[in-house]
N, C-alpha and C positions, 0 to 999 in steps of 0.2 A: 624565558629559559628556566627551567626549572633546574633544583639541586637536589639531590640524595645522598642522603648522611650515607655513611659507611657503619654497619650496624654495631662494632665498638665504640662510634660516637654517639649513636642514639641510646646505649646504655650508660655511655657515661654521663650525660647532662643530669637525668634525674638524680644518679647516685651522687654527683657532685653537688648537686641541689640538695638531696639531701643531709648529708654529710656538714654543710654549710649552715643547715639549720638548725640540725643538731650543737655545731660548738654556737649557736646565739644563742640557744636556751641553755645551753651552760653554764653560759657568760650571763643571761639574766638571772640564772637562777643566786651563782656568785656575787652577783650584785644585791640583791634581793637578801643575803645572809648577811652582808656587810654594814647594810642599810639597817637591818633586824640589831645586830650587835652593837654598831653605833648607840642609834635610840637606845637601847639597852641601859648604856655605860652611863649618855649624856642626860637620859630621864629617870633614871633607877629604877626601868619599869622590870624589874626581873622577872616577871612574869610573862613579857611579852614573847619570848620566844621560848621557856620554858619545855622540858620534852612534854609535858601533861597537855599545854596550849595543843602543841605540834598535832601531838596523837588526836588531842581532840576537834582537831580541824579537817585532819586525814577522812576523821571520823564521817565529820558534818560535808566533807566534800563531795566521797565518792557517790553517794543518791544522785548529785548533781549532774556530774560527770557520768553517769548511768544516761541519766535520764537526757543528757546532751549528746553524748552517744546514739543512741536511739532517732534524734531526730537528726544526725550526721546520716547514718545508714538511709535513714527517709529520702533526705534534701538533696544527695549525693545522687539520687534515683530520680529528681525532680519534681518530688510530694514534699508540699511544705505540710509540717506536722506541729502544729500549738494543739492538738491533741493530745501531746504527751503527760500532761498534768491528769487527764482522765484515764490515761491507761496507767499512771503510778499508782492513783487512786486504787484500781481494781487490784494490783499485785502487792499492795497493802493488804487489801480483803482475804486474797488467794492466801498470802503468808501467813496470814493471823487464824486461820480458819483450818489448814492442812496442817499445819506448824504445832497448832495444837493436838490436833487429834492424831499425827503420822511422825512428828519430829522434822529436823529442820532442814533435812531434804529435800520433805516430800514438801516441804513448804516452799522454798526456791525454786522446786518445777511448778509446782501450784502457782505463785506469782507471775511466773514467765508464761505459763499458759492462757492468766488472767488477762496479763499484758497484749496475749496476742491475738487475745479475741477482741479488743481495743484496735488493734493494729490492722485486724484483719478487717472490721469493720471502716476504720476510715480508707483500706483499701477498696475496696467493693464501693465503698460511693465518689472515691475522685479517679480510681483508675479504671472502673468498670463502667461509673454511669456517668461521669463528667463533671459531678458536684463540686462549686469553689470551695477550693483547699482552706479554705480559713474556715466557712461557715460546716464545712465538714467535721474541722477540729472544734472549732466552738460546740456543737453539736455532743463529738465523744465526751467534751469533760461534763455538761451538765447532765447527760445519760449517766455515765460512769460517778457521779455524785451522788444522785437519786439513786441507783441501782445500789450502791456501797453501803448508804442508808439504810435504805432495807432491806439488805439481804445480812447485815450487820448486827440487826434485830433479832431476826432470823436465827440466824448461827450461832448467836452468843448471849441471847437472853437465857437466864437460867441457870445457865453453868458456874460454877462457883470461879467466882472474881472478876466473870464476866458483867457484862449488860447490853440495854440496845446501843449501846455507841462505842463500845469497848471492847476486846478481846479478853480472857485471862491472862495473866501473865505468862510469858511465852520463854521456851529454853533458848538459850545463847549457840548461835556455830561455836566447833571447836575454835580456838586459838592456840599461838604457843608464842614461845620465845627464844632468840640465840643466846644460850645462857654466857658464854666468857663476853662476846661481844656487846650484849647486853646491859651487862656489872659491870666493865670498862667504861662505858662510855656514857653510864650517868653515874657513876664515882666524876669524870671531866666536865660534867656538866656541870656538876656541884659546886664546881672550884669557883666559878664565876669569870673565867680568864678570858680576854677580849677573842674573839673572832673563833678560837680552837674550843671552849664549853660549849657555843655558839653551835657548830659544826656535830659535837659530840651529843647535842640537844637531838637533833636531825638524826645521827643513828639511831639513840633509845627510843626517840619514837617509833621509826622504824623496823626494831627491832626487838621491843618488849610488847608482850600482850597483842599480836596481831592476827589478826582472825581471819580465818580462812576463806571467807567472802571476801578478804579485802583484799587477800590478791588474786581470790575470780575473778574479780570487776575489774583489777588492773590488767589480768591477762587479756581479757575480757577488749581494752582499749588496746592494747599491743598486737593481737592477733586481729582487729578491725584493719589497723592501719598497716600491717602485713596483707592482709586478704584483698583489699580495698585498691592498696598502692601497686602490689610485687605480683598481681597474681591476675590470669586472662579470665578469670570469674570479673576479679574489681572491677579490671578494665571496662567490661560491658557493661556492669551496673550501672558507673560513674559516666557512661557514653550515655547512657537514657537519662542523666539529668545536664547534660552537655548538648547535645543533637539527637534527641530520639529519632526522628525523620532518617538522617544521618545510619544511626543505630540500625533502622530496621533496612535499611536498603542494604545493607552487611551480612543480615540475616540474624539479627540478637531480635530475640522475642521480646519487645518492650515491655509488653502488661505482663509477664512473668516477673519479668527482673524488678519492676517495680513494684507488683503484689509481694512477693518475697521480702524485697529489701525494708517496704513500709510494717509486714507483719514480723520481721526480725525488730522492726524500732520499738517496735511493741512490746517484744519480750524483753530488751535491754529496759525499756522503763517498767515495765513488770520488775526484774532485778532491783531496779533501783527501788521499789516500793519494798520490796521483800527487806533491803539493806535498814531500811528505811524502819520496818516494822519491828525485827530480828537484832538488830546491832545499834542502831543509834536509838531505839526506845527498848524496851520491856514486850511490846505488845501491840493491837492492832488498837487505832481510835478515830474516829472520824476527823475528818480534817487533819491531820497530821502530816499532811504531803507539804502543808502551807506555802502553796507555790512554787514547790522546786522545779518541777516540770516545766513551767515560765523561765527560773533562772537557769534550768539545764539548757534555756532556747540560747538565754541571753549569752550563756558560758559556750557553747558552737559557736555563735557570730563573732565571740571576740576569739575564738581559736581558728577563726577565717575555714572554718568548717575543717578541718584538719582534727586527730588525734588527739597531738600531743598540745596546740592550742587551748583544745576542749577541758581536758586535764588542768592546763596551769588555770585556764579562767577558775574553775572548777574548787582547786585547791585556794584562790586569791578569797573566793567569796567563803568557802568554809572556814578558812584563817581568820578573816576578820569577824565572823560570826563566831568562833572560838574564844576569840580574845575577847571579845565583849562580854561573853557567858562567865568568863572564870575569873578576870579580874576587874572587868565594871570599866568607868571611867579612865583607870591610871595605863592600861594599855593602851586606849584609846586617842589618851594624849599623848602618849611617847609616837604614835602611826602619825599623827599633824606634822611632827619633825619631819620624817620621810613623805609626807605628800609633798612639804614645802621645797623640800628638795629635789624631787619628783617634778614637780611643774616647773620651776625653774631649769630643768636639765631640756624638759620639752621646749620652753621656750626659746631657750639656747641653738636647740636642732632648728626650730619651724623658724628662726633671724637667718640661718644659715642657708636654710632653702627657699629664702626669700620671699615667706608669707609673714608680712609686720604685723599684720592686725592678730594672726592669733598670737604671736610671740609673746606682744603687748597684753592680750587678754591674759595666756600663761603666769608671765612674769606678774603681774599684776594678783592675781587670785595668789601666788606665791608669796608673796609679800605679804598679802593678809592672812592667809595659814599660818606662816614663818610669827609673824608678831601674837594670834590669836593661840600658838603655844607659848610663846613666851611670857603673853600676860597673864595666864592663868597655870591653873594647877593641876586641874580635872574638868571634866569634860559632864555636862547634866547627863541624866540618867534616860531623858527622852529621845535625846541627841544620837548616842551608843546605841540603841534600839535600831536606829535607823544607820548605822555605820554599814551594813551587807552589802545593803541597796543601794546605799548614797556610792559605794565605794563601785560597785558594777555600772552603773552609769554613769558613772564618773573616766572608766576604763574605757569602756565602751566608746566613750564619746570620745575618746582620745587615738583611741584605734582604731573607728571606722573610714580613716582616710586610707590603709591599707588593705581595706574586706574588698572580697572578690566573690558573690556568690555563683551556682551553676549557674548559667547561661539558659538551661531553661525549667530553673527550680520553680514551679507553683503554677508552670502554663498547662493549658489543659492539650489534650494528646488524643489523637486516633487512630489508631492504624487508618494505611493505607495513605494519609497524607504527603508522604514521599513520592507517591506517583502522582 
């Protein structure tokens, strides 16, 4: 016997879905500020939440969140994409290259274009000729290295400030600021007051010195997860990496939606090189992507390929790369406080649902965090180096008993298999 929702019900599940998971990232994020002030008060690391940290994690995140982005629109389509590091690579090039000679426009179409000749190429070999999606992307990033090299030579030997691996120094997007909101709320942060300077850190970030690229890329992830979720375009995209078979016997042109959606991933990591080149450096220089592309991958999977996921992974690894940068060791040990309490809260849940042995593993690493800030003071300088990474794998591994990916992300596809 079959059942048919009544069509007020089949739109209310999602939006109540939604809606639900909106107030948990709320609620995490409120936790997440509490944790921050905490540590704060109880290590004197005043630096650790800082609005300077804040901005400059914003800073270091959104490339990530770009470039995670990009391979969301991929995966969502059913092309897995660890290509994305060689198509940031090239919208680094693109940026450093139009940027200089057209302003910083023509540099952000420049990247995205760069991006999506990246994208459009690992289209053509896993959606046109059947090529496995890894050794496809393996393939763009070491093309897109070589090519960035020398065409880097190329472009910028010569030019004053340039050379073969560098760009000249390149002009900045506009920025601006909300001036009373602004003044207010780092005069509150000044004050040092538990939970409320804390909060008022988070506006003047927000609100002083923001560049106009920062909230492309955020609109950028807001109109994805609009277009993706709410809209009968998403719907067929996310159905070709769901049941392409499925899809095509509907009448959705698979190899469209997937050529599209993989060369869109392209220009989102084009952006993100541009962000990359434009806002968080001076300028265009080889290797300066330094594997974000990889961690844009890692920042989807722990945002269980969603949005606003992608975003907080996003922001988690730019924060702790922030804090490392500005204040060295002494943030770093004030964050040991909050992991100890952190794993122990996990532990707590995994006793409660009845899995002992990780609870045990939890509680146990907690206990050695919890005593290895207590015993010391600062944290070695090799250590902090590796705090980004250690901290995404660390996430990762703690969140992967929730991921769900599409159902037929990375299999290969041909028309006509439906019949």
């Amino acid at each position: 016997m079959s059942v048919v929702l009544a069509p007020e019900a089949t739109a209310a599940a999602p939006l109540q879905g939604g809606r639900s998971r909106r107030w948990l990232w709320l609620l995490a994020a409120l936790v997440a500020l509490v944790a921050l002030a905490t540590a704060r008060v109880v290590a004197g690391a005043g630096d650790i939440d800082s609005a300077g940290t804040l901005r400059a994690g914003l800073v270091l995140a959104i490339p990530i969140a770009l470039a995670g982005l990009g391979g969301l629109w991929s995966e969502r389509a059913g092309v897995v994409n660890i290509g994305l590091e060689g198509m940031m690579i090239l919208g680094t090039l693109g940026a450093g290259y139009y940027t200089y000679h057209f302003g910083v426009w023509a540099g952000l179409v420049g990247a995205m274009v760069f991006g999506a000749i990246g994208g459009a190429l690992h289209a053509v070999a896993t959606v046109v000729f059947g090529v496995d999606h890894i050794v496809s992307g393996v393939a763009i990033n070491i093309i897109a290295a070589g090519a960035a090299a020398f065409l880097a030579e190329v472009f910028f030997s010569g030019l004053e400030g340039g050379g073969p691996t560098q760009s000249p120094s390149l002009p900045e997007p506009p920025s601006f600021d909300v001036p009373l909101l602004a003044d207010a709320s780092s005069d509150v942060a000044d004050k040092g007051w538990f939970l409320l300077s804390d909060t008022a850190s988070v506006v003047a970030a927000l609100t002083n010195t923001m560049s106009v690229f920062t909230l492309l890329a955020l609109a950028a992830i807001g109109g994805s997860a609009w277009l993706l979720w709410h809209t009968a375009f998403g719907l067929r995209l996310r159905s070709c990496g769901e049941a392409p078979t499925s899809a095509e016997t509907l009448g959705v042109n698979v190899y469209r939606y997937k050529f599209l959606a993989v060369t869109i991933s392209g220009m989102l990591a084009g952006f993100g090189g541009c962000y990359l080149a434009v806002v968080a450096s001076s300028g265009y220089a080889n290797g300066q992507t330094n594997g974000r592309g990889f961690i844009g991958l890692a920042a989807m999977i722990f945002g269980n390929w969603r949005p606003g996921g992608l975003l907080a992974g996003s922001v988690l690894f730019g924060y702790t790369d922030a804090a490392r940068l500005r204040s060295g060791g002494e943030s770093v040990h004030a964050l040991l406080l909050i992991l100890a309490f952190g794993l122990l809260l996990f532990a707590v849940w995994q006793l409660r649902r009845g899995r002992q042995t990780s609870a045990i593993a939890a509680a146990v690493a907690g206990v050695v965090v919890a005593f290895w800030f207590a015993s010391t003071d600062a944290i070695p300088g090799d250590f902090t180096q590796m705090t980004p990474y250690v901290t995404t794998l660390l996430v990762l591994s703690l969140a992967s008993q929730r991921l769900r990916m599409p159902a037929a992300d990375g299999l290969r596809y041909r028309r006509g298999e439906a019949g």
